[in-house]
FIKOLZA-1660 file (N, C-alpha, C; in steps of 0.1 Angstrom, whole numbers, plus 5000, padded with zeros to 4 digits):
% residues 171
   i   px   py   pz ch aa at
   1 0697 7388 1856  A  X  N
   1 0687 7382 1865  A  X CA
   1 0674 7378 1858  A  X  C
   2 0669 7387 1847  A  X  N
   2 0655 7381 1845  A  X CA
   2 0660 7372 1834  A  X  C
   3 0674 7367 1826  A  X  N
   3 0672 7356 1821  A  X CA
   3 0675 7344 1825  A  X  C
   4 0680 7347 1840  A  X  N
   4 0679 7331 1849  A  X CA
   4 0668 7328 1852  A  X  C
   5 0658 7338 1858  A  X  N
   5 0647 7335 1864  A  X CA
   5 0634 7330 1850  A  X  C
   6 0641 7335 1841  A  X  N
   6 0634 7328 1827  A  X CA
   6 0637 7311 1826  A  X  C
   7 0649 7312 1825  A  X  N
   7 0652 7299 1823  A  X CA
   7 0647 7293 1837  A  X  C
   8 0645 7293 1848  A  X  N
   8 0637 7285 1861  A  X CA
   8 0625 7287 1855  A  X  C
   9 0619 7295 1852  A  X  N
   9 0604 7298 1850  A  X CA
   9 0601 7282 1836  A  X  C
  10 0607 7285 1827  A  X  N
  10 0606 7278 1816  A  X CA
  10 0612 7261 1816  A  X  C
  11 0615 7258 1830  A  X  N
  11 0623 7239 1835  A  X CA
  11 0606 7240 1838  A  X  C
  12 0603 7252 1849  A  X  N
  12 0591 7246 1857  A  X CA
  12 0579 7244 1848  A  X  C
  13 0578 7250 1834  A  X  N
  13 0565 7253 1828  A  X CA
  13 0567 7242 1818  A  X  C
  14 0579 7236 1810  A  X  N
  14 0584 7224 1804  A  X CA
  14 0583 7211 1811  A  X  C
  15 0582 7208 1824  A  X  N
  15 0580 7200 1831  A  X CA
  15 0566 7198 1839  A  X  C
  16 0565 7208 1840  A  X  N
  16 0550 7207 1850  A  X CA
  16 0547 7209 1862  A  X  C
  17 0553 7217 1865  A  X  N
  17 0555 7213 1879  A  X CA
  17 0554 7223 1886  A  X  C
  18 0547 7219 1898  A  X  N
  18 0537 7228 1908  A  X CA
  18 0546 7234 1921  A  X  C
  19 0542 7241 1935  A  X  N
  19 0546 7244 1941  A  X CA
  19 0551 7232 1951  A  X  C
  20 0558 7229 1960  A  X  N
  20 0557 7219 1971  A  X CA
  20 0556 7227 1982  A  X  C
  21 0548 7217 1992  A  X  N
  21 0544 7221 2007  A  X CA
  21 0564 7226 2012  A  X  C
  22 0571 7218 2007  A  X  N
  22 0584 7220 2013  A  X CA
  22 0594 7233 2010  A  X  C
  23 0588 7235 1999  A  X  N
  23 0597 7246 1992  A  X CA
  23 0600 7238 1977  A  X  C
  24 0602 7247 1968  A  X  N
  24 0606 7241 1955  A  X CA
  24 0593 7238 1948  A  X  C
  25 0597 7230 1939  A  X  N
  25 0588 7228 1931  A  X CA
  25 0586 7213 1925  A  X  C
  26 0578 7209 1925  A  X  N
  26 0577 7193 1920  A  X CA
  26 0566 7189 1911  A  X  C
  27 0569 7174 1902  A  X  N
  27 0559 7171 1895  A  X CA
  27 0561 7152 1900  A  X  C
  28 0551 7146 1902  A  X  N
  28 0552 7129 1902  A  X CA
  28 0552 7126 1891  A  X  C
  29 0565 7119 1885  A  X  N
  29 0562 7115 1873  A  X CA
  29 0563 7099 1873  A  X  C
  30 0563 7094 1882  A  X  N
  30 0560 7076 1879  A  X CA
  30 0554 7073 1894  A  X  C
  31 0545 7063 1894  A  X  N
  31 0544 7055 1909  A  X CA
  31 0538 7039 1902  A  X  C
  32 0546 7031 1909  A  X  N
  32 0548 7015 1903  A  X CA
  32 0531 7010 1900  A  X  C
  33 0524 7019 1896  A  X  N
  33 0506 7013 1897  A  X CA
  33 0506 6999 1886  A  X  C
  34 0513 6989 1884  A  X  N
  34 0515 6982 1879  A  X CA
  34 0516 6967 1885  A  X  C
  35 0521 6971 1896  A  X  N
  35 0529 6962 1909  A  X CA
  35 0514 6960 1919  A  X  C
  36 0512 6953 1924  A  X  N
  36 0503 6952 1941  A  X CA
  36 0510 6963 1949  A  X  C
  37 0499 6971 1958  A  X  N
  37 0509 6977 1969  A  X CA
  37 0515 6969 1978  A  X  C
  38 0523 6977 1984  A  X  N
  38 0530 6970 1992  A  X CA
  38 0524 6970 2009  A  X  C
  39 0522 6964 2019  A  X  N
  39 0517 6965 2030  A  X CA
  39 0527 6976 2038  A  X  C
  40 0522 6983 2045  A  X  N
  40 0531 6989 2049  A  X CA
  40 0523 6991 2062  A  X  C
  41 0529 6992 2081  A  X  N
  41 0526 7002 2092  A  X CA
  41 0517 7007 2088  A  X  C
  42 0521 7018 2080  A  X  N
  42 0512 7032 2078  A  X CA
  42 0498 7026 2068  A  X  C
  43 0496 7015 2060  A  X  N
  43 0489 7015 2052  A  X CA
  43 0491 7010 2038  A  X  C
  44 0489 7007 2031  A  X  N
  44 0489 7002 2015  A  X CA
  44 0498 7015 2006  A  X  C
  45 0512 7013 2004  A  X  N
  45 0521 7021 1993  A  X CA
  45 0519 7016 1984  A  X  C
  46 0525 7027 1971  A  X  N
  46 0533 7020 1958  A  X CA
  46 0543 7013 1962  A  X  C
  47 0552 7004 1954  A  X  N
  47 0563 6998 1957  A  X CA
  47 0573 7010 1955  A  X  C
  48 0573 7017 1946  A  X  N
  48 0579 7031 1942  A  X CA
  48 0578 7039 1938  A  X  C
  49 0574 7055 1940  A  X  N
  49 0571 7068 1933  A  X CA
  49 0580 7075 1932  A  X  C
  50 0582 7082 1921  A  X  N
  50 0596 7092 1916  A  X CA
  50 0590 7105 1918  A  X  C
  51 0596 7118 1917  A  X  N
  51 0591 7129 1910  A  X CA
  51 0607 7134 1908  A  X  C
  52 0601 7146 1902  A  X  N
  52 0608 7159 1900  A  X CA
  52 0611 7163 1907  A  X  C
  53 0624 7172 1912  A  X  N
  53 0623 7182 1923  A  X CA
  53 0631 7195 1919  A  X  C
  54 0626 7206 1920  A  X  N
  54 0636 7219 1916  A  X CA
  54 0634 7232 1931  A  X  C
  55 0645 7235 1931  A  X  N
  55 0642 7248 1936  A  X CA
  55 0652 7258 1932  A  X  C
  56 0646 7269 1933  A  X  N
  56 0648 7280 1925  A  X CA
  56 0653 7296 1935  A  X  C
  57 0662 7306 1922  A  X  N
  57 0665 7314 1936  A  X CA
  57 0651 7324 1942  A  X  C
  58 0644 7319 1939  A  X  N
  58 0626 7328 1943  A  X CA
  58 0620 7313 1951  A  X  C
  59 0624 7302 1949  A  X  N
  59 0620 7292 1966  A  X CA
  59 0633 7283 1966  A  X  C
  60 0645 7286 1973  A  X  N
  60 0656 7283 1975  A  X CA
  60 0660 7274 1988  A  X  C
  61 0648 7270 1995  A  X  N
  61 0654 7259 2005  A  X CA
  61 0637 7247 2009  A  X  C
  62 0641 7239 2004  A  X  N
  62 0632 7228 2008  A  X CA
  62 0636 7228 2026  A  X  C
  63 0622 7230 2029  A  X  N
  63 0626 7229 2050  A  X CA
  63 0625 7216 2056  A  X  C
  64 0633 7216 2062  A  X  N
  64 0634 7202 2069  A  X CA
  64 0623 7194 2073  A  X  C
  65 0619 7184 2069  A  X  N
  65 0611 7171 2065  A  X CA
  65 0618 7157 2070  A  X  C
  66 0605 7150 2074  A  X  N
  66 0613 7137 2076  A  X CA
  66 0599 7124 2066  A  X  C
  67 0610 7121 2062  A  X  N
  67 0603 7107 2057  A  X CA
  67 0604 7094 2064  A  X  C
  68 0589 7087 2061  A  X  N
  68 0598 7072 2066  A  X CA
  68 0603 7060 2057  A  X  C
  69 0600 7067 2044  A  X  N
  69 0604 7057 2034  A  X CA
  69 0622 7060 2032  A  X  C
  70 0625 7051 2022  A  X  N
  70 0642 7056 2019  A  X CA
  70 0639 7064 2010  A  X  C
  71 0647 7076 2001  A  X  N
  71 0648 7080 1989  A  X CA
  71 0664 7082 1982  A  X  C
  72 0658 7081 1970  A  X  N
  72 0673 7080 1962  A  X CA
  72 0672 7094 1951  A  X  C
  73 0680 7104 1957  A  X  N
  73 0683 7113 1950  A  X CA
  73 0691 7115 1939  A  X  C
  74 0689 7122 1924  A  X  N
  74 0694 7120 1915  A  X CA
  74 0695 7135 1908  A  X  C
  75 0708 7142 1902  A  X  N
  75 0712 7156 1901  A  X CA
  75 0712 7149 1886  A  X  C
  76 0704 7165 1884  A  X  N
  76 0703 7165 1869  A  X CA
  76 0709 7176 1863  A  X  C
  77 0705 7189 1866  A  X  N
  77 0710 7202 1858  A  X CA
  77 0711 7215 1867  A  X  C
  78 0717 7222 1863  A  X  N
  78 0717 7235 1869  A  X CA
  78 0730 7241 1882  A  X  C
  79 0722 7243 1894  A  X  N
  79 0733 7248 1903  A  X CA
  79 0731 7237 1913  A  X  C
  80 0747 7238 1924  A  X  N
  80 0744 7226 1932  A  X CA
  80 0734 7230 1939  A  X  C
  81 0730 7217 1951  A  X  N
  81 0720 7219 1959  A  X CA
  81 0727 7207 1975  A  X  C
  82 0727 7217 1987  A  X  N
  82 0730 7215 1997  A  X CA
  82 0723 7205 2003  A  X  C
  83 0726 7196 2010  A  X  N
  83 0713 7179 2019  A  X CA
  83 0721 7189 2034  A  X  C
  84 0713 7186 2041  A  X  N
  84 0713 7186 2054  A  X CA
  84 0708 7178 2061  A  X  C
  85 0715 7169 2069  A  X  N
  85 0706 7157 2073  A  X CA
  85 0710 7154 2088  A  X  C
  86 0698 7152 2098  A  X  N
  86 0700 7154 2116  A  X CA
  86 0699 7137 2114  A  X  C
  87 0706 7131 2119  A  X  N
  87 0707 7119 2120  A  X CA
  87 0698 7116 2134  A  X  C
  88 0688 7102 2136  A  X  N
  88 0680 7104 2147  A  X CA
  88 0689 7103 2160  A  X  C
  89 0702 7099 2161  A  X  N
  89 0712 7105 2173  A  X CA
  89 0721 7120 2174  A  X  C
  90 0712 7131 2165  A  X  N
  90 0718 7141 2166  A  X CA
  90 0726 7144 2161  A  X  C
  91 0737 7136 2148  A  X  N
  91 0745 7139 2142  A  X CA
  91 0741 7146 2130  A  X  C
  92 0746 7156 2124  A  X  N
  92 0747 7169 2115  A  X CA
  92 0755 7156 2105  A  X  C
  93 0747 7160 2091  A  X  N
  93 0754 7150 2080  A  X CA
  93 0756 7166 2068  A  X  C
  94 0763 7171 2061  A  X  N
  94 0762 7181 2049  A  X CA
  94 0770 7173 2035  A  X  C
  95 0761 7177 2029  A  X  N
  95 0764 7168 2015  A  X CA
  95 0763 7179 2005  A  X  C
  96 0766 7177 1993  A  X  N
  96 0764 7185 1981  A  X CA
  96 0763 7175 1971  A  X  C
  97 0744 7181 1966  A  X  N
  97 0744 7173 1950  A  X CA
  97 0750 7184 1938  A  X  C
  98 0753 7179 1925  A  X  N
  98 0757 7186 1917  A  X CA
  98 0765 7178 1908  A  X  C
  99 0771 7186 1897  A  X  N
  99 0778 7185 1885  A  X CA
  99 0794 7180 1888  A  X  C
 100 0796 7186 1896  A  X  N
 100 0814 7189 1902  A  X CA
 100 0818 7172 1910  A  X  C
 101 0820 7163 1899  A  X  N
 101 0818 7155 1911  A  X CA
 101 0838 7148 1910  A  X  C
 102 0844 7158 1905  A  X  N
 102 0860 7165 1908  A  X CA
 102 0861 7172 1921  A  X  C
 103 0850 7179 1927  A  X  N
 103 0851 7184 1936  A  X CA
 103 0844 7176 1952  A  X  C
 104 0838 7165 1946  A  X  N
 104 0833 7159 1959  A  X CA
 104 0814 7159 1958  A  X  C
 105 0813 7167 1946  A  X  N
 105 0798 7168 1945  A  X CA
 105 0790 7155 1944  A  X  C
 106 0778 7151 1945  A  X  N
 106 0772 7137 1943  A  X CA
 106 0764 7138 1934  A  X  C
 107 0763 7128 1923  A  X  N
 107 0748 7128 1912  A  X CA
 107 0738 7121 1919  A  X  C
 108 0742 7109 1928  A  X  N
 108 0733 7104 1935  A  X CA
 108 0736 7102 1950  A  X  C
 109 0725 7105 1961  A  X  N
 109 0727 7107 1973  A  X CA
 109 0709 7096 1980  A  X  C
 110 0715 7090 1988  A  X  N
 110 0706 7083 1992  A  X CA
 110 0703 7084 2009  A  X  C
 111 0689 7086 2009  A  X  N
 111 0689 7093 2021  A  X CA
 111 0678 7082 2032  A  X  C
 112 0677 7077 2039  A  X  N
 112 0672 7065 2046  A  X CA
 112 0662 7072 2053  A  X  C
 113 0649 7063 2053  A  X  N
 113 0634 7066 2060  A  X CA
 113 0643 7070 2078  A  X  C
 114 0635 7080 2079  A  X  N
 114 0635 7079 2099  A  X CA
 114 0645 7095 2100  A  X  C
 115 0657 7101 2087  A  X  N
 115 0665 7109 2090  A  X CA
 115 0657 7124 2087  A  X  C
 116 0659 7135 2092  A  X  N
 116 0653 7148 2092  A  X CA
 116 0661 7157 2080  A  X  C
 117 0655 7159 2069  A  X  N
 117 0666 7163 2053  A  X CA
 117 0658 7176 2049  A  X  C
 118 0669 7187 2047  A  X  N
 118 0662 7201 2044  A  X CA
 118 0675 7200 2035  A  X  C
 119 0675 7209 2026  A  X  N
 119 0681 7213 2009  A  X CA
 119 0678 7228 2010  A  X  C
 120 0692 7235 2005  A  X  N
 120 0692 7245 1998  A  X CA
 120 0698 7248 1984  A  X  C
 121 0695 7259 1979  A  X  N
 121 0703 7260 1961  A  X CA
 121 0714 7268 1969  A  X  C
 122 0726 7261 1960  A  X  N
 122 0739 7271 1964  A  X CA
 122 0740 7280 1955  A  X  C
 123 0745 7289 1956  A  X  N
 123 0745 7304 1944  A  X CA
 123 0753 7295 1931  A  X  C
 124 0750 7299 1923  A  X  N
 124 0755 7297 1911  A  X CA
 124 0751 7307 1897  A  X  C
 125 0750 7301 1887  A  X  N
 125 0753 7306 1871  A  X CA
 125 0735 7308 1870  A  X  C
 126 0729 7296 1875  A  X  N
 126 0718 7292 1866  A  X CA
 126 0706 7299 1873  A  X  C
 127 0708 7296 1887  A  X  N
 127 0694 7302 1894  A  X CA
 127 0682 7289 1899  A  X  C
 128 0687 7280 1896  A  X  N
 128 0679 7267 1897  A  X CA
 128 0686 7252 1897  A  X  C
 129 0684 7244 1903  A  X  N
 129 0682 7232 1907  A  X CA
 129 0679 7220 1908  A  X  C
 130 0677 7211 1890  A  X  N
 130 0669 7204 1896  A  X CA
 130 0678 7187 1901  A  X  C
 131 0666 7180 1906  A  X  N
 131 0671 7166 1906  A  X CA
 131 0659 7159 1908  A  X  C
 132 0656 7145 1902  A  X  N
 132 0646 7134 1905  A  X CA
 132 0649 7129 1919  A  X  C
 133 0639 7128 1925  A  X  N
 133 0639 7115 1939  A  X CA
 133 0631 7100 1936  A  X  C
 134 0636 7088 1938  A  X  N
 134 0628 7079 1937  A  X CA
 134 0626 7072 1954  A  X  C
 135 0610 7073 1953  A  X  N
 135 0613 7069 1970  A  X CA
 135 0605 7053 1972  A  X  C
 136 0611 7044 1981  A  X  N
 136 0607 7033 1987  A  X CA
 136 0602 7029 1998  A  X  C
 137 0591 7023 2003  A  X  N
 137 0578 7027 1998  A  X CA
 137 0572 7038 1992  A  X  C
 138 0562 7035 1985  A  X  N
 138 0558 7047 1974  A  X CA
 138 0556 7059 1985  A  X  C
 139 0561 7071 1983  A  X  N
 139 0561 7084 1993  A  X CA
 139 0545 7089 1991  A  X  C
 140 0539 7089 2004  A  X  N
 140 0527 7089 2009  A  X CA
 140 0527 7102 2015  A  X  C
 141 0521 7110 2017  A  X  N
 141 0522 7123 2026  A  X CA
 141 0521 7123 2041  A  X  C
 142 0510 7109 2040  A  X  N
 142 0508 7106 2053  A  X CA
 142 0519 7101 2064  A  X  C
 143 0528 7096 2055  A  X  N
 143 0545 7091 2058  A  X CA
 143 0552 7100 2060  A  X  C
 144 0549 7117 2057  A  X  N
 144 0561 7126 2059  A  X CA
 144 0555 7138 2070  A  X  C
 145 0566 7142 2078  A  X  N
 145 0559 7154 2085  A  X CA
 145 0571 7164 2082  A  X  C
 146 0562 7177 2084  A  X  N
 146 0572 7192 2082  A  X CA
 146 0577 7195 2093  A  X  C
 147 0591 7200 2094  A  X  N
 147 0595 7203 2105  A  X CA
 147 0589 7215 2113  A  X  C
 148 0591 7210 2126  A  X  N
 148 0583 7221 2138  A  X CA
 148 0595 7228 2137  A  X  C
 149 0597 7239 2140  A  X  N
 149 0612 7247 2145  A  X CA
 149 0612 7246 2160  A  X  C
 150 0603 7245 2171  A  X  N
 150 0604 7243 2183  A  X CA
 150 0608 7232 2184  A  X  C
 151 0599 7223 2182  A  X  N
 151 0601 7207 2185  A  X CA
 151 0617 7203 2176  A  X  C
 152 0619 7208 2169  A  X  N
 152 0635 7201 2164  A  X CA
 152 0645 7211 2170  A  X  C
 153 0642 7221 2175  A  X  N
 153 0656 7228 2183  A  X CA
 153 0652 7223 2198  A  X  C
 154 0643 7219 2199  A  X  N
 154 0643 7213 2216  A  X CA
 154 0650 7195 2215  A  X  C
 155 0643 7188 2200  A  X  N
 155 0654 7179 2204  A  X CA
 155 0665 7180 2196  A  X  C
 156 0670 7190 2190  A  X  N
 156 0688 7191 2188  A  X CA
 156 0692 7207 2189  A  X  C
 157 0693 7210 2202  A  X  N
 157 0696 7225 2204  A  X CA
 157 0709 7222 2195  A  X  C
 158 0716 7213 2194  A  X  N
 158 0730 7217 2189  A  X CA
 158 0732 7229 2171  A  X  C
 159 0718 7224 2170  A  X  N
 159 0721 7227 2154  A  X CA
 159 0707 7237 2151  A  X  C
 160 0705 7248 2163  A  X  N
 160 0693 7255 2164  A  X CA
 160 0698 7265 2153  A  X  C
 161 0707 7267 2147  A  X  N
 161 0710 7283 2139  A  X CA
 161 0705 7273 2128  A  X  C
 162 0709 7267 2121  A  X  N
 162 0705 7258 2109  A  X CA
 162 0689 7251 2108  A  X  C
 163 0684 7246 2122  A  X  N
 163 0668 7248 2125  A  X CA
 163 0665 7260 2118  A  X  C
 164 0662 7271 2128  A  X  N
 164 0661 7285 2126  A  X CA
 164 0658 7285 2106  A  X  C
 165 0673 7285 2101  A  X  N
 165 0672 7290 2087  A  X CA
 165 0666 7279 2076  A  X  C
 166 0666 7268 2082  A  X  N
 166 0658 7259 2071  A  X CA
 166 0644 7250 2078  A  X  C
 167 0633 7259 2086  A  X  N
 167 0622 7254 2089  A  X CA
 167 0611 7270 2088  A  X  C
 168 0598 7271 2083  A  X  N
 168 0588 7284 2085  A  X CA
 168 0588 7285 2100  A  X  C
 169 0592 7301 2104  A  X  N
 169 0580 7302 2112  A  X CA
 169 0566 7298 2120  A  X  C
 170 0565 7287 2125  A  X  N
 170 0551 7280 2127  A  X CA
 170 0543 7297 2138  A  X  C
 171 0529 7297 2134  A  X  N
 171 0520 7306 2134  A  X CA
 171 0519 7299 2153  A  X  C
% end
């Protein structure tokens, strides 16, 4: 155990990378400041921002979030990592990123502005997970909200146990 948690400790400290509001851990490592923003509803984006994303078996589930931009998810190393995705008519989407892609795993998974997407690490060898996201329009904070656990089991009682396990507590 402590030389997994070494080797997660030592991705996060080689890379840079901080806590996220979501779970996991992340670093921005590109946004198109090169390009004009792009107009957007919400306000002036990048045309594109990337980061890092890892989670680890000490923050093992990013909680359900909704963006309104698209993102393109990209598996890099480690253990798989589960998508869970409420489609805005209620449908339950489960995907697996990862290495195994004999088994059905994805290196890239692309996830469209408007859908509700929480991630967990599946048990494995390593203890950690990572993968890049590149998102379109540049991912704004202002663009994303955290899931309520009331307000998403009131609009999809169907899938309240999976609510429940991948949203905090709200105070």
């Amino acid at each position: 155990m402590v030389e997994r948690k070494t080797i997660a400790t030592d991705v996060i400290d080689t890379l840079g990378l901080e806590p996220h509001l979501e779970g996991g851990y992340f670093r921005r490592t590109y946004q198109a400041d090169h390009r004009d923003l792009l107009e957007t509803a919400a306000g002036p984006r990048y045309l594109m921002t990337s980061i890092y994303y890892l989670l680890t078996e000490r923050s093992p589930v990013g909680q359900f979030h909704f963006n309104q931009s698209d993102i393109l998810h990209f598996f890099h190393l480690g253990d798989a990592i589960e998508y869970s995705l409420i489609h805005p008519d209620g449908s339950l989407q489960t995907l697996v990123m990862g290495n195994d892609v004999l088994a059905g795993q994805l290196l890239q998974l692309h996830v469209p502005g408007g859908i509700w997407k929480a991630s967990r690490l599946l048990d494995g060898s390593n203890g950690f997970g990572l993968i890049s996201e590149a998102v379109s329009p540049g991912f704004d904070f202002a663009d994303m909200e955290m899931g309520n656990r009331e307000k998403l089991t009131t609009a999809f009682p169907q899938h309240r146990t999976l609510i429940e396990k991948l949203t905090r507590d709200q105070d």
